[in-house]
N, C-alpha and C positions, 0 to 999 in steps of 0.2 A: 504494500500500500504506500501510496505518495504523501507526504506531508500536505495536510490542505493549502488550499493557494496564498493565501495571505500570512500565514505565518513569519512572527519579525516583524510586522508590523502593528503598532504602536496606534492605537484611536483614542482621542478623548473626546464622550459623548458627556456634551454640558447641554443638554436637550431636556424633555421632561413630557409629557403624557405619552403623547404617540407618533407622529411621525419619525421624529428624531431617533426618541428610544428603538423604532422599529429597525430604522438603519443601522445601531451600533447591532444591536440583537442580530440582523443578517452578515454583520460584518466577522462580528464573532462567531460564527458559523460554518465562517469563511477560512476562519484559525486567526483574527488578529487578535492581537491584544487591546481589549477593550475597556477603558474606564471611565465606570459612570461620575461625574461628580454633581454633587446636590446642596444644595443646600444645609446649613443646621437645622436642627429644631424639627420642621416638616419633610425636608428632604422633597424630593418629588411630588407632586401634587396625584399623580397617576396613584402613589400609594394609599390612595384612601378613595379611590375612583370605582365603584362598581365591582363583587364579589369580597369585601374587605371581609380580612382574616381575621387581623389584629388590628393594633397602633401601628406596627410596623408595615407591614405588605397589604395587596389585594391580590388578587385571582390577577386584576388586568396587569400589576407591575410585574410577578411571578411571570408571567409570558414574555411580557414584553425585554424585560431585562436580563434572562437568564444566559451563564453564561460570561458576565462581564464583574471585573471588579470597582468595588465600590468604594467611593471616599466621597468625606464630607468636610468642605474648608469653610470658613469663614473670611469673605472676601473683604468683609471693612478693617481687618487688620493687617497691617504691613507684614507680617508674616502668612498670611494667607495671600496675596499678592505675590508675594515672592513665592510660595510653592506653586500657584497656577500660574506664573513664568519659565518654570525651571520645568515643570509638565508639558506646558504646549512647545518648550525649546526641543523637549523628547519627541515629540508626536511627529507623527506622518501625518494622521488626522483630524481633523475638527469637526463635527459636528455642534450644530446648536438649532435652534428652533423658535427662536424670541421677534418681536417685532425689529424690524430695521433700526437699525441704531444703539439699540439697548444695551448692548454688552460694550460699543465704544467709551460707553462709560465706564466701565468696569477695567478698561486695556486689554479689551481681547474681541476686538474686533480683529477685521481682516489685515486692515493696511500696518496696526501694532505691530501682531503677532508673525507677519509675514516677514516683517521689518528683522525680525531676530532669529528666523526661521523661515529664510525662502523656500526650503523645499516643502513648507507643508501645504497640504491639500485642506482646505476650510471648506467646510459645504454648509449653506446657508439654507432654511428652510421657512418659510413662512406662508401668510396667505396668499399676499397677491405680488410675493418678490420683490428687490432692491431697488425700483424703477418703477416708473410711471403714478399718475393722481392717484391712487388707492396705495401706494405703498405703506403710508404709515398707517392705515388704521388696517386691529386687530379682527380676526378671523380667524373660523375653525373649518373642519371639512364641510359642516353643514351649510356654511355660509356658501362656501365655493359649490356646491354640488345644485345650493339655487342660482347661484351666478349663471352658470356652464352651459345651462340650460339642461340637463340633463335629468335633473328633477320635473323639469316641464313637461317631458316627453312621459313618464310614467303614470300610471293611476287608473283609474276609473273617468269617461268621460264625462262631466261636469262637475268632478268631483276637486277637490284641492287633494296635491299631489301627495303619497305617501312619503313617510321616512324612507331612505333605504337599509339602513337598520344594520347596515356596516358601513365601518368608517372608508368610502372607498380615494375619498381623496387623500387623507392619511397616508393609506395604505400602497396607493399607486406610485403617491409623491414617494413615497419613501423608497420604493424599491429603483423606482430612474435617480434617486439619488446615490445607492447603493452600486448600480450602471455607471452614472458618471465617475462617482469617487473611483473607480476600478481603472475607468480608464484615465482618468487625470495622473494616478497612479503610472498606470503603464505608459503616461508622456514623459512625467518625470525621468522617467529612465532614458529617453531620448534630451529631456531638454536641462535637466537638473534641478527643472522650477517647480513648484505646484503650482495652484492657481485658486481661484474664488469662483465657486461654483454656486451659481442664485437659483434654485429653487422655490419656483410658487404652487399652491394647490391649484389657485383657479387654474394657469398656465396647463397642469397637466391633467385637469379635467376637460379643458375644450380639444386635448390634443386625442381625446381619447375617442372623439365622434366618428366616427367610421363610417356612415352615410349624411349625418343628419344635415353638417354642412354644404356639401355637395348637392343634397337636396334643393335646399335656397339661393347658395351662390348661382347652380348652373341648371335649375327650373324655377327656381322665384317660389317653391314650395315647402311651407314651414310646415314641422314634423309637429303631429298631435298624439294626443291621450289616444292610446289605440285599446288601452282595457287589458284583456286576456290573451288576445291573438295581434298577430303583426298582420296589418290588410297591406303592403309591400312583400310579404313572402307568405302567401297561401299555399299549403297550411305549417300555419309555423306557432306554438301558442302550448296554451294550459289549457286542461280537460277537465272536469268532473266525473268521477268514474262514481259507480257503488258506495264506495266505503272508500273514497278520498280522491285524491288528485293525481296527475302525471301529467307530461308532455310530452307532444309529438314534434316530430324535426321530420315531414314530409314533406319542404317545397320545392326539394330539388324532382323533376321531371321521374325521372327510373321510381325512387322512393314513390313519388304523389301514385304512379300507374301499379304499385305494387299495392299500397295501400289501398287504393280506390277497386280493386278486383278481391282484395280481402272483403273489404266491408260487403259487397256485393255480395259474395257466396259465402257471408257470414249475418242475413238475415237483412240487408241493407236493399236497397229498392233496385228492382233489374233495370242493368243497362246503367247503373254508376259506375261500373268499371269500365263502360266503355265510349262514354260521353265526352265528344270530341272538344268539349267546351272545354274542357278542364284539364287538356293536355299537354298547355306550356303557362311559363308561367303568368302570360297577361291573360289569358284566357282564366286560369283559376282566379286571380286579384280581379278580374270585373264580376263575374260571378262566385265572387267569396261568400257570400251570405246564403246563397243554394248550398253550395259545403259545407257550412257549417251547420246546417239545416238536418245534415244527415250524419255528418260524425257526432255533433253532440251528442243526444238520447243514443245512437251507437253505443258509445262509451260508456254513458249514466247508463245503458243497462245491466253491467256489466263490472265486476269485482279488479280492482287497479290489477293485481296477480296476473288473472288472465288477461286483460287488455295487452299487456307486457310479455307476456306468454305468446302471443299471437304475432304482436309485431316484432319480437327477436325473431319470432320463425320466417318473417320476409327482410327480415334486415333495416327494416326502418327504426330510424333513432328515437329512442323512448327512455323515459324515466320517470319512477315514479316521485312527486315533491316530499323530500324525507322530513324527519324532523331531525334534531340535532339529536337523540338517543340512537336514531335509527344510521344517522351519519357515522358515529362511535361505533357501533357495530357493523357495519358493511364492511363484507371481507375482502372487498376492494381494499376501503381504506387501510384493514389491518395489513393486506399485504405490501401496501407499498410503506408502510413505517409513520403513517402522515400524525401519529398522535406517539408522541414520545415522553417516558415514565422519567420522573425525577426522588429521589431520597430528601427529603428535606426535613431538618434536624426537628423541626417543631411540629410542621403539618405531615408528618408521615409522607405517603406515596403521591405526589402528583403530576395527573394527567393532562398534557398542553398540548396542544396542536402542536404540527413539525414546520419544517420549512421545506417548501416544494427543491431542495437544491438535491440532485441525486449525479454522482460522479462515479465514472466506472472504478476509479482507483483511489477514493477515499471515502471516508465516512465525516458529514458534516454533522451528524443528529449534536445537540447539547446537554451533556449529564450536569453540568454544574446548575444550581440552582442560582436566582436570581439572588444578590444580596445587600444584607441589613444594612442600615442606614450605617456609612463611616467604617465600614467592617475591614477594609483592606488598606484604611489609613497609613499604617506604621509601616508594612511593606513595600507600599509607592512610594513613601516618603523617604525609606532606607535608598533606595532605587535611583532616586533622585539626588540622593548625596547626602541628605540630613545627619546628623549625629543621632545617636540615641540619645541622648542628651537634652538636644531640638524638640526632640520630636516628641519625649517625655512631657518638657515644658508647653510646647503648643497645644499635648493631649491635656492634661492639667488646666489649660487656660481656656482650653473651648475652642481654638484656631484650626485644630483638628478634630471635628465632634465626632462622635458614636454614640447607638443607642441600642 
């Protein structure tokens, strides 16, 4: 087995709920050396965010942070200043995640920090990026996902739009941030420099549209609440079955004629299998409403099982909508590794999602568990040069907290 790819290299993630933390978490995953640094007193705000354990953790910091070492400085004292100089002089990386400007007070912004470490890579995260009239004001993924328009596009029509109930601009920003750091990375090695890499969520939510722009730039046609099915790819959507739900993925042509000759000589009206209406796909999309006319009650007669039973046997894409117990148990998921067990001192065994990275010649899963607030203080600090001495005194004075 190879050493995974980033090992030797050195991150400080001074980020805090979720995008940020999610880039140090894939970084470390990746093999670098990760460290969180937080605040005193509350440490991360994510620690008390939704599944909380204790004072200490939650469910969301445990995921988000596992795998990385923790420390906690106190920045209004000149010795805490001086340890996060002598930190970011070590780093390869920066992560952070704060409104534009904010940490220039603190002397760790980009132009500082680069000032005494050109080779380091800063990746900058926020809502709407380091430029343009919305830069300074604060936002989260929810804000961006109504910006994007992409919220616009979902729901029920005349309804106001749903949550979408993950954080996807979070999560998206985070991982092109994970993208770029890699490769800013592998410039270095050609140029010797890093560089200042600005990511926004709104930015990487409108970049995520795959038709809906193109729709309006080059037909003047704005994308609507289409509900349950998509009327641009007939049939393409969610069902009601018996005893719950699933979806079909029949718009592609072979699929639609495969399906459509199922339904037929499975109790469906003669001659839908062979209805030339319904053969490509603007024919299906102008009479979408006759199709659906006859797959629905189709399916509502009919137990999700066998819906699913039926269309595996013609190879058309199906599934049924699971719930999250039913996700933990699909032996799907158990066999590709995607939910990985952790030992943790206080909460016994825990269960977290993995990370999609699978390498023929390494293993990226993360056994170390996320950790307590200031917990890896005395060893960063040794690392860095401190005396024991120092580093006694700063622990004593609160300049190095733990809890």
């Amino acid at each position: 087995m190879q050493g995974r790819p980033l090992e030797g290299i050195r991150v400080v993630d001074y980020s805090h709920f979720l995008a940020g933390p999610y880039v140090g978490r894939c970084l470390a995953a990746l093999g670098a050396e990760v460290i969180k640094v937080e605040r005193p007193g509350s440490g991360d705000p994510g620690r008390q965010h939704a599944t909380v354990l204790d004072d200490q953790q939650s469910g969301y910091f445990l995921q988000l942070n596992m795998g990385k070492r923790g420390v906690s400085v106190n920045m209004k004292d000149a010795r805490g200043k001086e340890f996060m100089r002598r930190l970011c002089d070590s780093a390869d990386v920066f992560v952070e995640n704060y409104r534009p400007g904010a940490l220039d007070k603190l002397g760790l912004g980009y132009v500082e920090l680069s000032a005494r470490n050109p080779g380091l890579v800063y990746c900058s995260i926020s809502a709407y990026g380091h430029t343009g009239p919305d830069a300074h004001r604060a936002g989260f993924g929810l804000i961006a996902e109504a910006k994007s328009g992409i919220m616009q596009m979902v729901g029920t029509p005349g309804e106001p739009p749903p949550l979408l109930r993950i954080s996807l601009g979070d999560m998206y920003t985070g991982i092109h941030a994970v993208a770029a750091i890699n490769a800013a990375l592998l410039g270095r090695v050609k140029s010797g420099r890093g560089q200042h890499i600005d990511m926004a969520l709104y930015d990487t939510l409108v970049s995520m549209h795959e038709y809906a722009v193109q729709c309006y730039t080059l037909r003047g046609v704005l994308p609507e609440q289409t509900g349950h099915d998509m009327p641009t790819s007939t049939l393409y959507g969610v069902f009601r079955a018996a005893d719950g739900d699933l979806v079909i993925a029949a718009q592609v042509d072979d699929a639609w004629k495969r399906l459509a000759a199922l339904i037929e000589t499975h109790g469906g009206p003669a001659g839908f299998g062979s209805d030339m209406r319904f053969y490509d796909s603007v024919g299906r999309n102008a009479h979408r409403q006759a199709i659906l006319s006859v797959v629905q009650p189709w399916v509502a007669a009919r137990p999700v099982a066998q819906v699913l039973e039926l269309l595996d046997g013609i190879d058309v894409p199906c599934a049924k909508v699971q719930r999250i117990d039913e996700v933990l148990d699909d032996p799907q998921i158990q066999a590709r590794g995607m939910m990985v067990e952790q030992h943790h001192p206080r909460y016994g065994t825990l269960r977290l999602p993995n990370l999609p990275f699978r390498f023929s010649d390494c293993d990226t899963t993360i056994r170390d568990v996320a950790p307590d607030l200031g917990q890896h203080n005395t060893e960063v600090a040794q690392s860095l040069g401190f005396s024991a001495a120092e580093i006694d005194t700063m622990r004593c004075e609160g300049v190095l907290y733990s809890k």
